[in-house]
C-alpha positions in Angstrom: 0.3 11.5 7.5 4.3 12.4 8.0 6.5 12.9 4.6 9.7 11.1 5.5 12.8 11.8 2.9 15.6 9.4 2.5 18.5 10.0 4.1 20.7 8.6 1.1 23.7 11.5 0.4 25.0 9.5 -2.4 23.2 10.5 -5.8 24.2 7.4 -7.6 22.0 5.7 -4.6 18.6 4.3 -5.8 16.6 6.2 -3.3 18.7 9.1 -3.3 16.3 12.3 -3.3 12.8 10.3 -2.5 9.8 10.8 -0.8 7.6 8.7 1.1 4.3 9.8 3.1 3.2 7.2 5.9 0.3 6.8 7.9 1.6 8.3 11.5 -0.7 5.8 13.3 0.7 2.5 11.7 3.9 3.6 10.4 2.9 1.9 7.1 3.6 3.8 4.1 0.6 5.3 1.9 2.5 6.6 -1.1 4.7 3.5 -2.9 7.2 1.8 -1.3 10.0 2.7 -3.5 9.4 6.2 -2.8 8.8 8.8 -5.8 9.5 12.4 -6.3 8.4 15.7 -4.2 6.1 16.6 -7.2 4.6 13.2 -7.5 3.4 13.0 -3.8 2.2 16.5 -4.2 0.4 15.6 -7.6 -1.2 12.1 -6.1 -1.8 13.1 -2.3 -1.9 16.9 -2.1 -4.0 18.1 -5.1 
């Protein structure tokens, strides 16, 4: 899996400062598509 971050600067953006994890092979993301927080992909995918 690669953890891709948005690239948003703006904090008022709606994806500013989220995370997504996608499958490397596919390039179709595991974690939700709206992209969550660094501790919720640790807490779902890493523990």
């Amino acid at each position: 899996m690669k953890l891709t971050r948005s690239r948003r600067r703006d904090p008022k953006a709606i994806d500013y400062g989220l995370y997504w994890l996608t499958d490397m092979r596919t390039g179709k993301p595991v974690s939700p598509e709206a992209g969550v927080g660094i501790d919720e992909i640790e807490r779902r995918f890493l523990t």
